[in-house]
DRENDO-172179 format. One record per residue (C-alpha): residue in one letter; x, y, z. Coordinates in steps of 0.25 Angstrom, whole numbers, plus 5000, padded with zeros to 4 digits. Example, Ala and Ser with C-alpha at 12.3 -4.5 7.8 and 13.67 -1.06 7.14 Angstrom:
R:A:5049:4982:5031
R:S:5055:4996:5029
***
This chain:
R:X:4670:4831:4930
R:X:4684:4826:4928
R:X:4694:4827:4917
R:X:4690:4811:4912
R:X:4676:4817:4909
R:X:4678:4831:4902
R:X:4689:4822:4893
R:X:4677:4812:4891
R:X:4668:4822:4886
R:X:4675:4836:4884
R:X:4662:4844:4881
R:X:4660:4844:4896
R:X:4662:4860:4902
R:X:4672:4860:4911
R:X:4667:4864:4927
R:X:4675:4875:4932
R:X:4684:4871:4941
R:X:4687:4878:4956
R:X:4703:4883:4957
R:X:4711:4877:4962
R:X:4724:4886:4965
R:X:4728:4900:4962
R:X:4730:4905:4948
R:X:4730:4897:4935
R:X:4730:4883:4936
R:X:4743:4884:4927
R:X:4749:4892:4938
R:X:4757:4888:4950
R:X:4751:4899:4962
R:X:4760:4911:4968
R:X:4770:4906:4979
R:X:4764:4911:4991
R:X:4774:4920:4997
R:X:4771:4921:5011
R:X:4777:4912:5022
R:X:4775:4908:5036
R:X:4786:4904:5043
R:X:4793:4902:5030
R:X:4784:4892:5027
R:X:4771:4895:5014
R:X:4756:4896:5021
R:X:4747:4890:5013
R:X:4736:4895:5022
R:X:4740:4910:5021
R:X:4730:4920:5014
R:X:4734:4925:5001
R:X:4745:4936:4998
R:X:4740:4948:4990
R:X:4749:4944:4977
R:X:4739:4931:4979
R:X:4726:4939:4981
R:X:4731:4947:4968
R:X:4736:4937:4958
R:X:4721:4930:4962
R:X:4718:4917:4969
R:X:4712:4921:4982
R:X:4703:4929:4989
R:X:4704:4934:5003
R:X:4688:4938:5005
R:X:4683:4924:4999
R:X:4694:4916:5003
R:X:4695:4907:4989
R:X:4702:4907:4978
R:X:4699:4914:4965
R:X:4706:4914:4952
R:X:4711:4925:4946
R:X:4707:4933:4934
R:X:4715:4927:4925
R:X:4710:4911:4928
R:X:4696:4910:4919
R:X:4685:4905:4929
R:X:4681:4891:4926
R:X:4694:4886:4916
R:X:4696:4872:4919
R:X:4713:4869:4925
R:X:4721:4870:4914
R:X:4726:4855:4914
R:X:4712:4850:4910
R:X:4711:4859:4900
R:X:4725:4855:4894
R:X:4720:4842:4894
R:X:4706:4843:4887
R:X:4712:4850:4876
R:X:4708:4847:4861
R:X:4721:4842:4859
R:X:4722:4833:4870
R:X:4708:4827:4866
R:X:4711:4826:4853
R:X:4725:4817:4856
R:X:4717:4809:4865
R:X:4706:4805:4856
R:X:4717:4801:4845
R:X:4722:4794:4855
R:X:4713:4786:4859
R:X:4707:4785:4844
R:X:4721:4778:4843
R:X:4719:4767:4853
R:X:4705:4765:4848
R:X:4712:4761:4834
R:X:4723:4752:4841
R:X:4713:4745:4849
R:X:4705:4743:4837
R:X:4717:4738:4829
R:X:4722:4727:4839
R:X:4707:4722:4842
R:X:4700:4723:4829
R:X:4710:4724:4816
R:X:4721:4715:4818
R:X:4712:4705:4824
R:X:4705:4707:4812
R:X:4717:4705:4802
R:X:4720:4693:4809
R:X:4706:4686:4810
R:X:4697:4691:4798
R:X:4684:4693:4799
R:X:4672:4683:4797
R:X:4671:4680:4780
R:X:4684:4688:4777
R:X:4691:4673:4774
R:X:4681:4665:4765
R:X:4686:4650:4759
R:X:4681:4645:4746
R:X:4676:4631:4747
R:X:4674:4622:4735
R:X:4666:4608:4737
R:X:4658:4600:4728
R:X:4647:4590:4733
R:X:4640:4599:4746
R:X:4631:4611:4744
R:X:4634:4625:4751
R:X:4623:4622:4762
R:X:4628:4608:4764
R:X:4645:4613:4766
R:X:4639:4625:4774
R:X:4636:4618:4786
R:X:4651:4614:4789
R:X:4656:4627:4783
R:X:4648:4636:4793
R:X:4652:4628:4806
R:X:4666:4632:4800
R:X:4663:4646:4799
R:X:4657:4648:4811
R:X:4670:4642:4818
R:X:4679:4652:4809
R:X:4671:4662:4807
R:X:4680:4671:4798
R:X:4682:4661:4787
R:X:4672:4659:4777
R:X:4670:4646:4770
R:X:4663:4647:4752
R:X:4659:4635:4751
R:X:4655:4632:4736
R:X:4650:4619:4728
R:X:4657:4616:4716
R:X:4654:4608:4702
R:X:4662:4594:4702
R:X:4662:4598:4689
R:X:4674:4603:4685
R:X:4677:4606:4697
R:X:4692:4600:4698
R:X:4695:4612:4687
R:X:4688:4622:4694
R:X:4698:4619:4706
R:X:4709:4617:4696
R:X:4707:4629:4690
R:X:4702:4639:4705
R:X:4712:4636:4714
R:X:4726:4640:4706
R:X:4720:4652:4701
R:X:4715:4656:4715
R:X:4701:4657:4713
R:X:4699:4642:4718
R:X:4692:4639:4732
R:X:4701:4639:4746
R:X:4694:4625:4748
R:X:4691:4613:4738
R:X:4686:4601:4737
R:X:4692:4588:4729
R:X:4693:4574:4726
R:X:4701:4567:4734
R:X:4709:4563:4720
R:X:4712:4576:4718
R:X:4725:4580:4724
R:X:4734:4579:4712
R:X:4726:4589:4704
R:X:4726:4599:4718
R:X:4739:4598:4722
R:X:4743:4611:4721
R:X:4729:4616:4723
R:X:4728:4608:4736
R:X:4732:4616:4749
R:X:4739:4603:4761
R:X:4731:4604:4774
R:X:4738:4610:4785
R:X:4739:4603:4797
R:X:4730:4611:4806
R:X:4719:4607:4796
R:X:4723:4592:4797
R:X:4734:4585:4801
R:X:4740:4572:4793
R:X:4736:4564:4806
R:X:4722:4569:4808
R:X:4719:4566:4792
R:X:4724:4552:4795
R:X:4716:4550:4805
R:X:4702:4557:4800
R:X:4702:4554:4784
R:X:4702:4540:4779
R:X:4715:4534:4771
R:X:4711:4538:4758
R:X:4708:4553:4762
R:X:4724:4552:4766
R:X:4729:4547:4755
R:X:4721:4555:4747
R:X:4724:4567:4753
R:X:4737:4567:4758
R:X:4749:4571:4751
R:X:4763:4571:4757
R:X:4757:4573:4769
R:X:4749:4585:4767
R:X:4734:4584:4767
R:X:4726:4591:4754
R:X:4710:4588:4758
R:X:4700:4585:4769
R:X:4689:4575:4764
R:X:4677:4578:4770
R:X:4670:4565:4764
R:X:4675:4550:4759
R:X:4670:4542:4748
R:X:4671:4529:4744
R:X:4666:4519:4731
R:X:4656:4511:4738
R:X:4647:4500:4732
R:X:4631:4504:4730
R:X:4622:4492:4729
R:X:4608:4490:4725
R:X:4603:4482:4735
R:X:4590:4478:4729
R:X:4596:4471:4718
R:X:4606:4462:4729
R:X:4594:4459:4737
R:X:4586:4454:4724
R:X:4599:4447:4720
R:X:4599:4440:4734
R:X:4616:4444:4734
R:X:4624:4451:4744
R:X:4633:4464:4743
R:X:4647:4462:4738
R:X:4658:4465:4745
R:X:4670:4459:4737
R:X:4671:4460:4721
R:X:4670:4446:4718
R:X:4655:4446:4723
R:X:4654:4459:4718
R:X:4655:4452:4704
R:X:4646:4440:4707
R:X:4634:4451:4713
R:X:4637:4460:4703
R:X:4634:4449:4692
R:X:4622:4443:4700
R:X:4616:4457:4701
R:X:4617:4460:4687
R:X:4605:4458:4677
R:X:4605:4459:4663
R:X:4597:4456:4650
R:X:4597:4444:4641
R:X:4608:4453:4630
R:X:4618:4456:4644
R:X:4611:4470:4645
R:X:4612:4474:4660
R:X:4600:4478:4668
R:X:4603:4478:4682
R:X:4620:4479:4684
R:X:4627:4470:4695
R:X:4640:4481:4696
R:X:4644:4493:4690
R:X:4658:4491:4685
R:X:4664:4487:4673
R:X:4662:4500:4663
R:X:4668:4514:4666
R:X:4657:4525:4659
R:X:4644:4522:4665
R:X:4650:4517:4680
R:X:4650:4528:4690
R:X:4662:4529:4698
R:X:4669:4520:4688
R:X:4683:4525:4691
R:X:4681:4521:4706
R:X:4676:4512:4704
R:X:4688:4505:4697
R:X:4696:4512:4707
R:X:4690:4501:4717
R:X:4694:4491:4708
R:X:4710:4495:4707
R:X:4711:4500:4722
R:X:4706:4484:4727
R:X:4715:4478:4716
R:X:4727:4484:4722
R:X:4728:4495:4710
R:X:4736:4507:4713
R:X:4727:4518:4708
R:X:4739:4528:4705
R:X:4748:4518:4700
R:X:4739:4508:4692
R:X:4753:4503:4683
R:X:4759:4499:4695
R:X:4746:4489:4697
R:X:4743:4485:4683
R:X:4737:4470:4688
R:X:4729:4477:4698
R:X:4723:4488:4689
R:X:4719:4480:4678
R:X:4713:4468:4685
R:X:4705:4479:4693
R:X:4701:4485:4678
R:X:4696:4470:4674
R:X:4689:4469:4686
R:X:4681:4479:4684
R:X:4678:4479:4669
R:X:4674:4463:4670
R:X:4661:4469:4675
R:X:4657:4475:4662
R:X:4662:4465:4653
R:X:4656:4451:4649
R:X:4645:4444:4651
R:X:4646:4446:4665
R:X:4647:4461:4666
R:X:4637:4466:4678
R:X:4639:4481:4670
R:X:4643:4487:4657
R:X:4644:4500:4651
R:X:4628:4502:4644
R:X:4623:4504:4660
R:X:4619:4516:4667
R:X:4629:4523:4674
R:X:4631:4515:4687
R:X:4625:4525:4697
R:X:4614:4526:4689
R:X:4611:4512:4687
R:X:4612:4509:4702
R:X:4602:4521:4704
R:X:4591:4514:4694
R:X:4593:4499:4703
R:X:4602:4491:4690
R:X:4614:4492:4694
R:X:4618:4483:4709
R:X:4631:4488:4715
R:X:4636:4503:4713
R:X:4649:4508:4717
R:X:4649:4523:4720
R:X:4652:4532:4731
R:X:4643:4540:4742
R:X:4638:4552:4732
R:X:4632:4541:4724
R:X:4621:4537:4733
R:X:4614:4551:4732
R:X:4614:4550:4717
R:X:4611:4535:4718
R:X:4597:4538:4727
R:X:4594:4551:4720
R:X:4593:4544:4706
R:X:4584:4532:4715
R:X:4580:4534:4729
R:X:4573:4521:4730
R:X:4585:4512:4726
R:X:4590:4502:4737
R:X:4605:4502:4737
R:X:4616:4501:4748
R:X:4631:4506:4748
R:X:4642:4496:4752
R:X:4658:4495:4751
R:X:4664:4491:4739
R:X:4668:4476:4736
R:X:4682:4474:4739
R:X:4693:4465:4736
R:X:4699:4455:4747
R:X:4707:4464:4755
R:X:4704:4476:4747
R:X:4692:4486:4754
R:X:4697:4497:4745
R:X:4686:4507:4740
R:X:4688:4522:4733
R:X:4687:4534:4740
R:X:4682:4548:4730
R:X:4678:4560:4740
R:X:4683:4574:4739
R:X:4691:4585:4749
R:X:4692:4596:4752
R:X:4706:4604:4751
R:X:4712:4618:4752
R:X:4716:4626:4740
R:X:4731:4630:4741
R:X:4726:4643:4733
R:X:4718:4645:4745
R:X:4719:4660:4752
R:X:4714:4656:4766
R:X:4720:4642:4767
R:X:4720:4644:4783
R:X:4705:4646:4783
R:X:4704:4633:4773
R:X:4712:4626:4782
R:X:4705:4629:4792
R:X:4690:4625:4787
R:X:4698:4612:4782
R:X:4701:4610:4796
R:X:4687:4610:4799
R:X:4682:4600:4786
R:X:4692:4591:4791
R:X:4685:4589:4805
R:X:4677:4578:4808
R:X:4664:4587:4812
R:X:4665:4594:4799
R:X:4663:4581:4789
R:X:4651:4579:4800
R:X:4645:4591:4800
R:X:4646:4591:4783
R:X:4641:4575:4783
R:X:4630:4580:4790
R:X:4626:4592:4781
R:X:4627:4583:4769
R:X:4617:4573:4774
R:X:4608:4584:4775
R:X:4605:4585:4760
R:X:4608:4568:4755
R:X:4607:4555:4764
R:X:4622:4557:4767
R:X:4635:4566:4768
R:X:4648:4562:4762
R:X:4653:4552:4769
R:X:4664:4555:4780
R:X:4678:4557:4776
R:X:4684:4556:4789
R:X:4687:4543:4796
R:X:4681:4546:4810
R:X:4668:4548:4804
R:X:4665:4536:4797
R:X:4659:4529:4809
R:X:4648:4539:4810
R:X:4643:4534:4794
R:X:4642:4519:4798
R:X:4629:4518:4799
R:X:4626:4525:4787
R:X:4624:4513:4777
R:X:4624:4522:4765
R:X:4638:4530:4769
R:X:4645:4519:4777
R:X:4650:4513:4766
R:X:4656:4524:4759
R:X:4664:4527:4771
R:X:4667:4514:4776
R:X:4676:4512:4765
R:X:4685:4525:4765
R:X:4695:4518:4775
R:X:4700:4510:4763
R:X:4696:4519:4751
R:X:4707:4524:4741
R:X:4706:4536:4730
R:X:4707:4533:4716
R:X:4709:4544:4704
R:X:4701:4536:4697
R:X:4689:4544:4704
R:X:4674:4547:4696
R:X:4666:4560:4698
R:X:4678:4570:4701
R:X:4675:4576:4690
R:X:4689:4580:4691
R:X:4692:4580:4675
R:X:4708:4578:4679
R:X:4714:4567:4687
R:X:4701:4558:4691
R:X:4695:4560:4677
R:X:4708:4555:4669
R:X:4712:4544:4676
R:X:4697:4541:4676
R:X:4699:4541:4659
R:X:4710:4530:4662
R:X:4701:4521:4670
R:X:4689:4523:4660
R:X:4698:4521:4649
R:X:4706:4507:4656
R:X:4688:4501:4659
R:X:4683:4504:4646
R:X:4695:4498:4639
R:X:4695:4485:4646
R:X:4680:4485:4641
R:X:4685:4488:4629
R:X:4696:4475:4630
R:X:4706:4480:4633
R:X:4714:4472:4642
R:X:4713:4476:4658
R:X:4729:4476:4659
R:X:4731:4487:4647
R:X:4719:4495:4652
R:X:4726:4495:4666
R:X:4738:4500:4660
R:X:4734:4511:4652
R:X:4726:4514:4664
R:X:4739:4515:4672
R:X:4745:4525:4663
R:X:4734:4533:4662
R:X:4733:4534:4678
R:X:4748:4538:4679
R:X:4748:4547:4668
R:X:4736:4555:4676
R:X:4742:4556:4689
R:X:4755:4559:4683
R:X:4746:4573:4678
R:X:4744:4577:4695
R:X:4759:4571:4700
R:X:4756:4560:4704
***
């Protein structure tokens, strides 16, 4: 057995070995003294100093230890080396390169890619259910498996507070969602992508015009929208084919269809309406909806002083459908969605979300959705839709990044479209330009998307819920409608509104 084995396993007896030389092993032997020819012979027998000191015997011929050698003890330099001592520094020592090995192969990597769920990123959203956002999240967390995404549904309701309030104190999510008017209020709570989530080029080239402007602020880039909107034109096509009259595409035969489909009573009670515009309470997206008006009249929207003419004829415009004795609308109606809904009310303006709310209340209702009417030369409509941002109060902002990165892709907004359909007739419709060819065909969604290429944003935005910007300059709009009802002159309507507007976005620096 060799020395590799008995180290190998040391309770292993030793054999005992044969001699090898004279004497201990420790020990040179005696010089031989005799000499042939002046020259030592190996081969000559033993002298009697030899025989005596022990090593050799004449009758046998062989070698034999002398007394003081113990039979059987292994040589001297094994045992020297299979000593406790020796065992003990080798096991340390290897012990030692069993904690190095397991420092350069398992810790540091470790430090410097963490373990699956040891990051976790808060996700705020608003419209989809966990299931729904869950199929784009897991595809995410399967491709990086050591960040996790909470994902969590939140109330409109007061929900511009709740970010207000969350993110400075450092209890807010790492990732929230927005209205696409709300960067003056987020400024400071708003974290600028960085380029290797999107550059400025491949936003350009993905997102349409509004999103940019929008979105964009001194060059750096504060949101990914991963749907578009658009105020779009719900008509009640029963009531056309009964009138024997075609869809408007202009305003002036907007009016004329607006006032041939319009029924009323001998006393000028309405029963079936032609338009809903005119009032501000009891019209749904009414603040859009005069939006339109100012955008195609060549308002500026954030500087309505310096387009006074514009403003106030666009203000006329749309109070003259409530007033005289040709008003197609008026203030004792039901609220505009919900006269569409019940069949007596003919042309509708509204956005996608509308139509679920529209066929929930009456599935059997035949109506159709079409662009808005324009003015010669004017295809403006209003964009509304929401985006998601990064928390500058975020602790993980590379792992945010880095799952904005993969919202942003275009296989990402089809995978969520997908998922949405699965629960209502419809996802949200596309926000990225490379996409909009693939909803053509879609009579329902096309419409909606066709017009993002020349949509603008407004402030004046309904159903934000926002109870900051959107609401108070939402109060000057209501306030500039219901006082041209009232009499007071267009022109002095649209100055006060003016001021009012300035005033607001003089509040968020702007």
């Amino acid at each position: 057995m060799d020395d590799k084995t008995i180290f190998q396993n040391p309770n292993v007896s030793t054999p005992n070995p044969q001699p090898e030389a004279s004497g201990p092993l420790d020990e040179a032997p005696p010089p031989i003294q005799k000499s042939i020819s002046s020259q030592e012979n190996p081969f000559a027998p033993p002298t009697p100093e030899q025989v005596v000191q022990g090593g050799y015997s004449e009758s046998e011929n062989v070698y034999k230890p002398t007394s003081s050698e113990p039979l059987g003890s292994p040589p001297q330099s094994r045992l020297s080396f299979l000593s406790l001592g020796n065992i003990i520094k080798v096991f340390v020592g290897l012990l030692a390169l069993f904690l190095i090995f397991l420092l350069v192969f398992k810790v540091i990597p470790g430090f410097f890619n963490k373990s699956k769920g040891e990051v976790t990123i808060s996700y705020w959203g608003l419209w989809e259910d966990a299931p729904t956002m869950q199929t784009i999240i897991s595809d995410f967390e399967r491709e990086n498996p050591d960040i996790k995404i909470k994902y969590s549904k939140q109330d409109i309701k007061q929900y511009r507070e709740k970010l207000a309030t969350r993110i400075p104190n450092g209890t807010g999510p790492d990732i929230f969602r927005f209205h696409n008017t709300w960067i003056p209020m987020f400024k400071n709570e708003l974290l600028p992508m960085s380029s290797d989530v999107i550059t400025n080029k491949e936003f350009a080239n993905n997102f349409y015009p509004v999103a940019q402007k929008d979105l964009v602020k001194n060059g750096a880039i504060y949101g990914i929208p991963l749907a578009i909107d658009t105020l779009s034109m719900y008509v009640n096509a029963d009531l056309f084919q009964a009138a024997g009259i075609a869809v408007p595409t202009n305003w002036q035969d907007f009016i004329t269809a607006s006032r041939q489909l319009t029924v009323k009573e001998e006393n000028g009670r309405i029963l079936t309406a032609g338009a809903a515009l005119g009032t501000y309470d009891n019209i749904t997206h009414a603040p859009d909806i005069v939006s339109l008006l100012l955008v195609q009249n060549g308002a500026s929207l954030e500087d309505l002083g310096s387009t006074l003419k514009q403003t106030s004829d666009a203000l006329s415009f749309y109070t003259s459908f409530a007033t005289g004795n040709a008003n197609v609308w008026d203030a004792t109606l039901d609220p505009s969605i919900l006269a569409f809904a019940k069949g007596s009310l003919a042309m509708y303006f509204g956005y996608s979300w509308d139509y679920f709310t529209i066929r929930a209340a009456n599935p059997s209702l035949n109506f159709s959705v079409v662009p808005v009417p324009h003015l010669p030369g004017q295809n403006q409509t209003i964009a509304s839709y929401w985006v998601e941002g990064v928390s500058s109060k975020s602790k993980h902002q590379k792992e945010a990044f880095l799952f904005m990165k993969y919202l942003a892709q275009k296989e990402t907004e089809q995978k969520l479209y997908t998922a949405q359909a699965k629960t209502r007739l419809f996802g949200e419709p596309y926000a990225r330009v490379d996409l909009a060819k693939s909803l053509q065909s879609s009579a329902i969604v096309s419409p909606f998307v066709l017009q993002a290429k020349d949509a603008v944003s407004s402030f004046f935005a309904s159903d934000t819920f926002d109870s900051a910007l959107n609401s108070q300059m939402n109060t000057y709009l209501g306030n500039a409608v219901r006082s041209i009802l009232n009499d007071t002159s267009p022109q002095t309507a649209a100055e006060t509104l003016a001021n009012g507007v300035a005033s607001v976005l003089a509040q968020y620096g702007k």
